[in-house]
N, C-alpha and C positions, 0 to 999 in steps of 0.2 A: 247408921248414917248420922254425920252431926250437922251442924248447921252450914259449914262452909259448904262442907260435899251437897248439903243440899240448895244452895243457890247455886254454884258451881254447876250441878248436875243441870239445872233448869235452862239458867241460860247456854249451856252448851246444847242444849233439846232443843230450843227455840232461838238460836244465835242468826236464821235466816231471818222468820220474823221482827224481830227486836231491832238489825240492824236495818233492815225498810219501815219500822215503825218508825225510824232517829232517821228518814232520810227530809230533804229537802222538801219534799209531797207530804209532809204529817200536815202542817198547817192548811195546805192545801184541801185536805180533807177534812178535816176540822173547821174551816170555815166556811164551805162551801167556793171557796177561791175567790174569798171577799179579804183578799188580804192587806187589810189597815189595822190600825192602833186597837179600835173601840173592837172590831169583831175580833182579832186574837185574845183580847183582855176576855172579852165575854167569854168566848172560847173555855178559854184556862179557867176561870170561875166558875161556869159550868159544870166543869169539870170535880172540881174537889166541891161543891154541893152535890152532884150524886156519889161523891163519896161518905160525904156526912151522912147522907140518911142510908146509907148500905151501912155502915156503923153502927148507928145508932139503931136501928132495926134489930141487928145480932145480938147488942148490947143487949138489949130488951127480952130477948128469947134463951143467950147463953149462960147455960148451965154452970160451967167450969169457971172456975173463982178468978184465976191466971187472964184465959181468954177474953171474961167478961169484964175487965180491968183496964186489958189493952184495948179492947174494942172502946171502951170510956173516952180514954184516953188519944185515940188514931180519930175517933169522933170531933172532940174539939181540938186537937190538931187542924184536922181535915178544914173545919170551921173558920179557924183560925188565918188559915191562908185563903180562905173564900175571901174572907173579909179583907184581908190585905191588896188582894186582888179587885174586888170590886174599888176599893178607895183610891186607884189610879184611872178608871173609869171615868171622864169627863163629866158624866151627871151623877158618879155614884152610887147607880140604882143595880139593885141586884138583878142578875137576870134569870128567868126562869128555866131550871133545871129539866130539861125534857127529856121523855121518854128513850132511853139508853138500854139496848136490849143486852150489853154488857154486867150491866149492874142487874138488870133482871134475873143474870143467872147468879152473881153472886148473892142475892139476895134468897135463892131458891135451894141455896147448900144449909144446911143442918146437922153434918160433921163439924165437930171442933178444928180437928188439923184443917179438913180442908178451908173451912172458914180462913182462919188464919192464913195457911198457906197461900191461899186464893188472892185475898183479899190483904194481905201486906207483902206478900210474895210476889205473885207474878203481876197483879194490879201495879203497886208502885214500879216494876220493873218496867212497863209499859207507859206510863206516866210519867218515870226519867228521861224514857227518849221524846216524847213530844215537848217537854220541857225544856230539851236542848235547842231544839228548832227554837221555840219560843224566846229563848235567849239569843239564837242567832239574826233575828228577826230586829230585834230592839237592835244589838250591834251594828244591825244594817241601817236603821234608820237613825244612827249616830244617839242612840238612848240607855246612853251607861247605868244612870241611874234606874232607870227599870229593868234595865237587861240584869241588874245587880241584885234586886229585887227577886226575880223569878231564880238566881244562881242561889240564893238563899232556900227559895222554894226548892230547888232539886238536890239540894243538898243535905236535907230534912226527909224530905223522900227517899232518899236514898240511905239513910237510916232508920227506915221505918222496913227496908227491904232487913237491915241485920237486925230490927228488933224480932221482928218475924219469924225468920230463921232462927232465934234463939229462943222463942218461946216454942218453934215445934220441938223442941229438947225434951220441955217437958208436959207435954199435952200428946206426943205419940207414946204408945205405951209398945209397939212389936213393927217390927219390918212391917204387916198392914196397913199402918197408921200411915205409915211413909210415902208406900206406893201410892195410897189414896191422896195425902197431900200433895206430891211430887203430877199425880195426875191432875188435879185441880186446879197448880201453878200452872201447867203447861196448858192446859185447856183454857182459863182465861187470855193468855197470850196468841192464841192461836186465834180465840175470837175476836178477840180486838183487832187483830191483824185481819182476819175474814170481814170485817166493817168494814176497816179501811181500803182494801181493795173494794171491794164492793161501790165504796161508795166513789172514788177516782174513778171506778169503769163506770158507772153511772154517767159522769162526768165527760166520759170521752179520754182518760187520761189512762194511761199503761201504768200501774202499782209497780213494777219488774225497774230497778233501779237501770240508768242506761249505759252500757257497757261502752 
C-alpha cells in the first residue's frame, strides 16, 4: 500500500460518516445549536487545542525519529491556528479545551503508524469537514474575511492529511503495519461521527441527512 491507496482506501470506508460529518448539522453539534460568531470561533479553537496537546503528548513519548519530528511539527501547527483562531474572538481569550472523548483515544495509541495514521489521517479528515460548515457559516453571515481565514485553515489541514500518508511510507515496515493504521484511521472517523450523532439525538435532532 502507498499513501494515496491509503487515504483513498479510508475515506471510501468511511465516505458515509465524513459526508454527515460535512453536513449542515456539524455546527450544530458543535455548538450546542448556539449558532453565533463567538461560539463557532470558540468551537474551532477548541478544537485544534485538543489537538496540540494530543501532539505534544506523542511528541513526548515517540520513539521513531520521523514520527517524533512530525508530531513536533503537527504540534505547533495545530497551535498555530488556535492562536489564529482565538485572535478573531471579540475578547481574545482563549477558551478552555474540554474533555474530548475523541482525543482520549488518540492519546491512548502507542503504535507508531497508528499514531500517525490516527492522528493526521482520519483526525484532519474529520476536521476538514467541520471546517467546511464553518466556512459556510461566515459566508452566510456575509464574513469573507473570516470565512477566508478558516479556507486557510482547511487547507493546511488538508495537507497534513498527505503529510500523514507519506510518512506511513516509511514508519510501516509489512502489510501489519498497514492494517493496523488503516484500522486506526477508520476508527477515529467513526468515533467522531458516534459523538456527533450522539450528541444531535441528545438534542432532539435526527444525525440521518434528509432525503
Amino acid at each position: 500500500m502507498d499513501a494515496g491507496e491509503f487515504t483513498a482506501t479510508v475515506r471510501e470506508e468511511c465516505e458515509r460518516e465524513l459526508d454527515r460529518l460535512g453536513s449542515e448539522k456539524a455546527l450544530v453539534a458543535a455548538t450546542a445549536a448556539q449558532l453565533d460568531r463567538e461560539h463557532v470561533l470558540a468551537s474551532a479553537a477548541r478544537t485544534e487545542l485538543r489537538a496540540v496537546g494530543t501532539f505534544e503528548s506523542w511528541a513526548a513519548s515517540e520513539s521513531a525519529e520521523a514520527a517524533r519530528a512530525a508530531f513536533v511539527g503537527a504540534a505547533e501547527r495545530e497551535r498555530e491556528h488556535a492562536d489564529r483562531v482565538v485572535a478573531l474572538l471579540d475578547e481574545g481569550a482563549e477558551p478552555e479545551p474540554d474533555a474530548d472523548p475523541l482525543h482520549e483515544y488518540l492519546r491512548g495509541l502507542d503504535s507508531t503508524a497508528e499514531r500517525v495514521a490516527a492522528g493526521m489521517v482520519g483526525r484532519p479528515m474529520v476536521t476538514d469537514r467541520t471546517l467546511l460548515q464553518t466556512i459556510n457559516f461566515f459566508v452566510n453571515e456575509s464574513d469573507e474575511r473570516t470565512a477566508d481565514r478558516f479556507r486557510e485553515l482547511r487547507g493546511e489541514t488538508r495537507e497534513t492529511i498527505e503529510e500523514g500518508a507519506r510518512l506511513l511510507e516509511e514508519v510501516c515496515e509489512g502489510d501489519d503495519d498497514w492494517e493496523r493504521a488503516e484500522a486506526a484511521a477508520v476508527e477515529v472517523v467513526e468515533r467522531a461521527y458516534e459523538e456527533y450523532a450522539e450528541t444531535l439525538e441528545g438534542m432532539g435532532v435526527d444525525p440521518r441527512p434528509v432525503c
